[in-house]
FIMARTOR-688363 format. One record per residue: z, x, y of N, C-alpha, C, O, CB in turn. Coordinates in steps of 0.2 Angstrom, whole numbers, plus 5000, padded with zeros to 4 digits. Glycine has a CB too. Example, Ala and Ser with C-alpha at 12.3 -4.5 7.8 and 13.67 -1.06 7.14 Angstrom:
<nodes>
503950664972503950624978503950664984504250714983504550574978
503550644989503650684995503950645000504050675006502950704997
</nodes>
This chain:
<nodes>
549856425542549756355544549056355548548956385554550356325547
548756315545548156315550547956255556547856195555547556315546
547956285561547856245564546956225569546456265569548456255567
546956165572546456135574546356125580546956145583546356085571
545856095584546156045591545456005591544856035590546456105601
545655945591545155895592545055845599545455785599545355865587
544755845603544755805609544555735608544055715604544255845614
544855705610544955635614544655595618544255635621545255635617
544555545620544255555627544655565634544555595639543955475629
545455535630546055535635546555595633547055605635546455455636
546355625629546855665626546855755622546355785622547055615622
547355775620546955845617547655825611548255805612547155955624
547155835604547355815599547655895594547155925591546755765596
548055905594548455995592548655985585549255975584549356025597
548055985578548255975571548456025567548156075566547655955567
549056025564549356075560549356045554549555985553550056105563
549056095549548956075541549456115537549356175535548056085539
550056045536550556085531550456085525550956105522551256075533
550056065521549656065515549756005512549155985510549756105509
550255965511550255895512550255855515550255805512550455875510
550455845521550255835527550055865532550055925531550455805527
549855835538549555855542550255825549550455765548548755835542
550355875555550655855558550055845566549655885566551255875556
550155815571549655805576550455815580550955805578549155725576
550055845586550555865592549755835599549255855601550755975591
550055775601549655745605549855755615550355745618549755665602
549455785617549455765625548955735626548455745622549555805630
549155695633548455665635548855585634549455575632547555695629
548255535635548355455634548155445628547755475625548055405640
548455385626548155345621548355275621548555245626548455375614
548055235614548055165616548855165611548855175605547155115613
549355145614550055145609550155065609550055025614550855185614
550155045602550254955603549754925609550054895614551154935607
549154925609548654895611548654925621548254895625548654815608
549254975622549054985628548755045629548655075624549454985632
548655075637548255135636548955175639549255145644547355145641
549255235636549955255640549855315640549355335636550655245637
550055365642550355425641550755445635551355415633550755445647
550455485631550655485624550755575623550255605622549855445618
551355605624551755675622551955685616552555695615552355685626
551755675611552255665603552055725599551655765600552055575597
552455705594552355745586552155705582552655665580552955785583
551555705579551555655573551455655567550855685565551155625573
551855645560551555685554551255625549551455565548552255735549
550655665547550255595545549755635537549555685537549755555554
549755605535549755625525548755625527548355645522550155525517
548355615532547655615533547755665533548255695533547255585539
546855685532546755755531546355775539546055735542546355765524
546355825540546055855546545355805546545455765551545955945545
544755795542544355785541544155725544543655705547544455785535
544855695542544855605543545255585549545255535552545255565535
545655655551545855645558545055645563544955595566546455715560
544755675563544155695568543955625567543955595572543655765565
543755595561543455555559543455455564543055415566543855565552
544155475563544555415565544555415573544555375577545355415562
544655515576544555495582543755485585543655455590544855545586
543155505582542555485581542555415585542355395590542355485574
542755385581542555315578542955285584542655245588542755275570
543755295584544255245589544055265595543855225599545155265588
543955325598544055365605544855365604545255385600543555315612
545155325611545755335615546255265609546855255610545655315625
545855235603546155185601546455215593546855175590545555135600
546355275592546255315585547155295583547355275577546055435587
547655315589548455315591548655215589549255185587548555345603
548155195589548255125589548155115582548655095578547855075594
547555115579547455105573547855155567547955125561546755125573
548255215568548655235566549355195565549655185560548555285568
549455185570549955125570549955065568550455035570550155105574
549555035565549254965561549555005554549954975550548154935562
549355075554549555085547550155105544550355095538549155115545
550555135549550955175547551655135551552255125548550755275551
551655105557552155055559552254965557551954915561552055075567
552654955552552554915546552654845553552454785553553154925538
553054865559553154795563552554795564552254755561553654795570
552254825568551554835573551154765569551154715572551054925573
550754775563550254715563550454685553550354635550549154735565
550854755551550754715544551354675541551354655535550654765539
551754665546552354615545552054545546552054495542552854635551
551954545550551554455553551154455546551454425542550754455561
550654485544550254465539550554465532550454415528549654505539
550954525530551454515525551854465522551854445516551754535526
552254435527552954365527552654325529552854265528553754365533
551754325531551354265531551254245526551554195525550754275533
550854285520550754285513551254275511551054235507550454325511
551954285511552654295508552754215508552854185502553254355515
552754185514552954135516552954075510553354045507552654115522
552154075508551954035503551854055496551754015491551354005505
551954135495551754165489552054225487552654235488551154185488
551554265486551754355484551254395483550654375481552054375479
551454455486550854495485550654535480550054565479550754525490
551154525477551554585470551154545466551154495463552454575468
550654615465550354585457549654565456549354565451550854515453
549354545464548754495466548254545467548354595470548854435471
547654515465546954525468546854525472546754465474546454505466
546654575479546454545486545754545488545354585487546854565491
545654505491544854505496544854505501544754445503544454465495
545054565505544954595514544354575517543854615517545054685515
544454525519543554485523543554515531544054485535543554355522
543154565534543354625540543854635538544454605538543454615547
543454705534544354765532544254815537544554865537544454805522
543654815542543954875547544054925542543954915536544754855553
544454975547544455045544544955055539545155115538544555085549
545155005536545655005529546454975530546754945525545755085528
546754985536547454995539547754915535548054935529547554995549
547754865535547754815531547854795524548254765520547354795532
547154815522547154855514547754885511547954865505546754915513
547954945515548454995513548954965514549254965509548555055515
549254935519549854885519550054845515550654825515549954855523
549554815511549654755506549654785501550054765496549254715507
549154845499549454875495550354905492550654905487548954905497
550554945500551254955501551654915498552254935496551454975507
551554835498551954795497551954745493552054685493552154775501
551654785486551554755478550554735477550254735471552254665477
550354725481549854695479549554745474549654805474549454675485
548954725468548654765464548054805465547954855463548654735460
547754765469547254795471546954765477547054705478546754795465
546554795481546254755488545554785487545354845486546654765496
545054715490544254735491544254725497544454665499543554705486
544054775501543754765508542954745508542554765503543854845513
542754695513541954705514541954685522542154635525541454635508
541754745524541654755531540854765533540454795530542054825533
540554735539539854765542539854815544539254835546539554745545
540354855545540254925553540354975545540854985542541154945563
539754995543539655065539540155125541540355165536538855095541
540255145548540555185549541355175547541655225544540455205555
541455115548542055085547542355085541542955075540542055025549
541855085535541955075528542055135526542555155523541455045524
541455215529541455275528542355305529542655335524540955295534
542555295536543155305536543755265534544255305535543255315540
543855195531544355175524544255225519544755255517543955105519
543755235519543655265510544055355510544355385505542655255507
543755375517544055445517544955425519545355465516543655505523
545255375521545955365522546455335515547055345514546055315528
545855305511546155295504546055355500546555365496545855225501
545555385500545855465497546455505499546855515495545355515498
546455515503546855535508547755485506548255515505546455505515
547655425506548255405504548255395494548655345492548355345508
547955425491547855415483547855345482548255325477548355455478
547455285485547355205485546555215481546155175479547355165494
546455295481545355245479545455215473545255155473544355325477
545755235468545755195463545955135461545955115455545755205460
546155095468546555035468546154965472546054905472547255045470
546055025476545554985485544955015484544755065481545855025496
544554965488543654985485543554955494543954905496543154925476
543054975498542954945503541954935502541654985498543354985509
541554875505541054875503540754875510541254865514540854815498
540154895512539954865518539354805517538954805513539754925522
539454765520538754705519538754675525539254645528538854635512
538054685528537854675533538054585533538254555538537054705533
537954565529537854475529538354455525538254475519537154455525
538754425526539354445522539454335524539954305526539954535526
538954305522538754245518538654235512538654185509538354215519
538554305510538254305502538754355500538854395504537254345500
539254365495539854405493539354405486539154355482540754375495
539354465485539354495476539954485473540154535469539154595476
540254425474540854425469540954375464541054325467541354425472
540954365457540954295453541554255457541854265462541254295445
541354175454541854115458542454145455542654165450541754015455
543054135462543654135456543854215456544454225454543454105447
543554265458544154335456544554355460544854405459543854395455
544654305465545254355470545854315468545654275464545054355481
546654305470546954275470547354265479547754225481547254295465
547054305481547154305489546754325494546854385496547554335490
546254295499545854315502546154315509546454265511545254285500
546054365513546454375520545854385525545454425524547054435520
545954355529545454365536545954385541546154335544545054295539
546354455542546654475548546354505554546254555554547054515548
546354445560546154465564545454465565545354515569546354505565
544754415563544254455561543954375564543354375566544154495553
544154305563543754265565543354265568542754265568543854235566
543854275574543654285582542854335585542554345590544354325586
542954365580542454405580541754405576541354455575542854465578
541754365574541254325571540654285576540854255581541654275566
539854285574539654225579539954165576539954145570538854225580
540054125580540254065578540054015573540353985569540154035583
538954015575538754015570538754035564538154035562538354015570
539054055561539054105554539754085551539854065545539054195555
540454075555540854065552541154015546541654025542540854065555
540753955548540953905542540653925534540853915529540553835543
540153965536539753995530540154035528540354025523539054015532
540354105532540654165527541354145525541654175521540754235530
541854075529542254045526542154025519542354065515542453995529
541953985519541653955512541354005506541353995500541053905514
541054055508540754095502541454135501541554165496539954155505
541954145505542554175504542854145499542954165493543054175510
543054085501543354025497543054015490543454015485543153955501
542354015490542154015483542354065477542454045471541554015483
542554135481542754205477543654185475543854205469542654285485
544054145478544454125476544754115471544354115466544354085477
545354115468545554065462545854015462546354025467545854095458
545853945459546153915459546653925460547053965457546053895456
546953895466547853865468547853945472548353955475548753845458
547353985472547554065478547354035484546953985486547054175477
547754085487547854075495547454105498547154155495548454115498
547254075505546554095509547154085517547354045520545754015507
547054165519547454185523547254195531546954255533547654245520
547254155536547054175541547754205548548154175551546654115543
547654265549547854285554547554315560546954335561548254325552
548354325565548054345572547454325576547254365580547954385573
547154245575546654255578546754185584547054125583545954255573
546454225590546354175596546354105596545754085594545754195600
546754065596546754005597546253955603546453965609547353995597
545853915601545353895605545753825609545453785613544553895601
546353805605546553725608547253775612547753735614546853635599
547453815613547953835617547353875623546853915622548453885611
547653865631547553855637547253925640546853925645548053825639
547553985636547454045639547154085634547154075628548154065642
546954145637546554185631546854245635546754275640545454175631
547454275630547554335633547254395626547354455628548354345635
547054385621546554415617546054475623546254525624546054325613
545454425625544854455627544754465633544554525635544354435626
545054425638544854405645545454435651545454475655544754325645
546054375648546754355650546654345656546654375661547254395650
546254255654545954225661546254165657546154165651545054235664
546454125661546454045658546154005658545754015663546754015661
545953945654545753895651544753925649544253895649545953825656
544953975650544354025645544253985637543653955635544754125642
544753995634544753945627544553875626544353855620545253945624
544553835630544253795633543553755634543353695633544353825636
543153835637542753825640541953845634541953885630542953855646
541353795636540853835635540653905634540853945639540553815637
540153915629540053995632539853995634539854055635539954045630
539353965638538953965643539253975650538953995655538553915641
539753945650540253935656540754005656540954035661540653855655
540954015651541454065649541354095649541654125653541654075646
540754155645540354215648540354245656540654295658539654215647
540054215659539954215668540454235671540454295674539854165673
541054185670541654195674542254255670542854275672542054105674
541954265665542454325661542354375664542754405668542354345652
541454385663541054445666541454465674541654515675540154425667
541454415677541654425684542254435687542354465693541454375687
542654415682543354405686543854425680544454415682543554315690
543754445674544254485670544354545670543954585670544054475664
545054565671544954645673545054675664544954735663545654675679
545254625660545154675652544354655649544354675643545754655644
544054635651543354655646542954705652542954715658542754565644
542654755646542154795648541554775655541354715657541954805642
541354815657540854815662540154785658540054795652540754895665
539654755662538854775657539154735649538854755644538654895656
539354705649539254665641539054605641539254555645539754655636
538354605635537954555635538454505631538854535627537054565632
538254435631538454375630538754385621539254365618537654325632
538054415619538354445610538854485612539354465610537854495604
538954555615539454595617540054565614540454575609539354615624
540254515620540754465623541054435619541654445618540654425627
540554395615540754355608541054405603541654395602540154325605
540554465600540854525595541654545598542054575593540354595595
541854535602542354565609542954485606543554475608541754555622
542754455604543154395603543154345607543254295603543754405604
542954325614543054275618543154205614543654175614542454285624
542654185610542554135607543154125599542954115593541754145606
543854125602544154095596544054085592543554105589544254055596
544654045587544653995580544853935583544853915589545254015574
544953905577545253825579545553805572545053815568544553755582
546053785568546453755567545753685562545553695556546953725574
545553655566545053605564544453625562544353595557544953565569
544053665565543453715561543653745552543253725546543553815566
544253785553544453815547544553765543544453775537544953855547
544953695545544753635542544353605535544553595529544453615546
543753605541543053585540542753625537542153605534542653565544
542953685536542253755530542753745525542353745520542253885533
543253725524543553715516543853635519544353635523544353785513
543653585515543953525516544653525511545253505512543353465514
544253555507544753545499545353565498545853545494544353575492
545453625502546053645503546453635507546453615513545953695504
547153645503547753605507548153665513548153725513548453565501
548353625518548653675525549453675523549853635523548553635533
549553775519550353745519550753745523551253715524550853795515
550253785531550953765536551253675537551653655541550653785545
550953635534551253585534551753565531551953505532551053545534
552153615526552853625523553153645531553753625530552853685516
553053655535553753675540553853745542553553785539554453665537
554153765546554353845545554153885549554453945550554153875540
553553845552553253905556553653905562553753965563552353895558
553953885566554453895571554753945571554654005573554953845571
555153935566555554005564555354055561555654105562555854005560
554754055557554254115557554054145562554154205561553754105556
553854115567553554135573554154175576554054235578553354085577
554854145577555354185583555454255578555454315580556454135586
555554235570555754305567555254355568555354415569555654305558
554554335569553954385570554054425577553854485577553254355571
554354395581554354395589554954415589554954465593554054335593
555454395587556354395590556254355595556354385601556854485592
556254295595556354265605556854245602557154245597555954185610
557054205609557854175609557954105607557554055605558054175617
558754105609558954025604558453965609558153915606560053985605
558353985615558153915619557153895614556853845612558153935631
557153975614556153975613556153955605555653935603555654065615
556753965600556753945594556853855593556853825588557153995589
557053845599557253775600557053745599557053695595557353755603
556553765606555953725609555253735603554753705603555753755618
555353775600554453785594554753725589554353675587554453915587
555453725587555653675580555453615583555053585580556453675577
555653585590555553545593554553525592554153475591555953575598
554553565594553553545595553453555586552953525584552953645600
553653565582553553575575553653515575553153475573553953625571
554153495575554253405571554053355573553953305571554953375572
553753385579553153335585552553335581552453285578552953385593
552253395581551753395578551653375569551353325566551653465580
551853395569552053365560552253305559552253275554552753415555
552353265565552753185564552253165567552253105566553553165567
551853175570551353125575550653135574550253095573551553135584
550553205574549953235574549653245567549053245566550053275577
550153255561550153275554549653335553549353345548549853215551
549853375559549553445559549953505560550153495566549153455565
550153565559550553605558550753625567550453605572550153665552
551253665566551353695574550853735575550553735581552153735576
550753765571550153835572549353815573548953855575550153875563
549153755573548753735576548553735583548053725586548753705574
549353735585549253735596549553805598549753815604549753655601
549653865592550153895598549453975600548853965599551053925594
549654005602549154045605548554085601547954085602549654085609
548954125595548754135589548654085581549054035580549054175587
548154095578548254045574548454095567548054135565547554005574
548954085564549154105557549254055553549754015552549754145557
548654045549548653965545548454005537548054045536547953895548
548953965533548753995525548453925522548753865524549554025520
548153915518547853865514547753895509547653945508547153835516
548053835503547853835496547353825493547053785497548153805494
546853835487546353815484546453775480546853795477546153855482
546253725478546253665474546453695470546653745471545653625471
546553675463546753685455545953695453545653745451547153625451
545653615455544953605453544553635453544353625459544753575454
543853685449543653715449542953705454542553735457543753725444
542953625454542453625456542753595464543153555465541953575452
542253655469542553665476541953645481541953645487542953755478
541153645478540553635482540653575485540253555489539853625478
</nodes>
């Protein structure tokens, strides 16, 4: 058995190659569920030595986190799954990963019937290492990942996807751009498919624990909101310029934006449900499943807007017309 050792920034990574998989014997810290901890484990994981180095390259101390997007189905691919679940299925469908990042997403939807998924990511490195983790898991001939700098203009005909998913990725977008790569998403569509937004920062809810975990950040101008992040957030980085911050997420979604880049499409959270969606995702208690149904019937009776438009994250699915014509 051969073995490796690969460094970290926080850690000493100990790779043993048992020919189909690989197992990782970790000391040192890592990022576990988006924290930074002390990480002692054994891990057995079907990557290849190759694509381990790879992944820690690229992650640093985050390599332990991104692994678990892929391999721990609670961690992120449950939310996005019983998301899509809620209104549809995945079994059987064309997908279009709009930021597919380093794959983890892809393969989960794949795990749970989907037929095929196209990623189109800008970070080159990010595409490089999808593509060695879908070899790696025998997906290349199912998952294709693209990289495209400009990703307003998609190389795809009207109509081929039956489900397009944005997890986690608005926020991360300049602002300016987003209505545009909504829409060129939307156009790739098929009639009556689903157009999928998850995990992203809600800009009409009060607190931003996303980028800052400063309050009424979401709120605020970015012009106002940069300064005071820079100064007094202890989770954003040191030294980041204004684009930094933004790529960094600071600047939200909204409920009302995603709106306005697709008029035509209808909002299924306005069938109901998300209350309960939400405590299943989370497990809270009877009082907090109470109180969400409560604000649900509020919102949906007065407002004629889904609960998911005010809660901290936004997980909203929209339908695509029937009608072909969507300009």
């Amino acid at each position: 058995m051969e073995t490796q050792t690969i460094k970290a920034p926080s850690a000493e990574l100990r790779v043993v190659d048992l020919g189909k998989t690989r197992q990782i014997m970790t000391k040192g810290k890592a990022y576990h569920h988006g924290k930074l901890v002390k990480f002692l484990d054994t891990i057995e994981t079907p990557l290849s030595v190759a694509t381990i180095k790879k992944l820690v390259e690229l992650k640093g101390d985050w390599w332990l986190d991104e692994k678990e997007r892929r391999q721990d189905f609670d961690y992120v691919g449950k939310r996005l799954v019983t998301l899509i679940n809620r209104f549809g299925t995945l079994r059987g469908k064309r997908i279009l990963d709009v930021g597919s990042g380093s794959g983890s997403s892809a393969f989960v939807m794949m795990d749970k019937g989907a037929k095929s998924v196209q990623g189109v990511e800008p970070n080159a490195q990010f595409v490089e290492l999808a593509e060695m983790r879908a070899r790696d898991e025998g997906f290349q001939n199912d998952v294709g990942f693209l990289q495209l700098k400009d990703t307003t203009k998609l190389p795809f005909e009207d109509g081929k996807f039956d489900i397009v998913t944005f997890s986690a990725v608005v926020e991360h977008i300049p602002p300016s751009q987003r209505k545009e790569i909504i829409k060129e998403a939307y156009r790739c569509l098929a009639p009556g498919g689903l157009i999928v937004f998850t995990e992203t920062p809600n800009r009409a809810f009060p607190y931003d624990g996303h980028t800052t975990g400063l309050p009424f950040i979401p709120w605020m101008p970015l012009w106002l909101a940069y300064p005071i992040a820079k100064s007094l957030s202890w989770k954003v980085k040191r030294g980041l310029t204004k684009e930094q911050m933004v790529a960094e997420g600071i600047v939200g979604g909204s409920y009302w934006k995603i709106k306005k880049a697709i008029p035509g499409a209808e909002c299924l959270n306005l069938k109901g449900g998300d209350a309960d969606w939400k405590c299943d995702v989370k497990k809270c208690n009877r009082f907090m499943r109470w109180f969400l149904r409560v604000g649900e019937w509020k919102t949906k009776t007065f407002l004629k807007q889904p609960l998911n438009a005010w809660m901290p994250m936004l997980d909203l699915v929209f339908a695509k017309e029937q009608s072909t014509n969507n300009k």
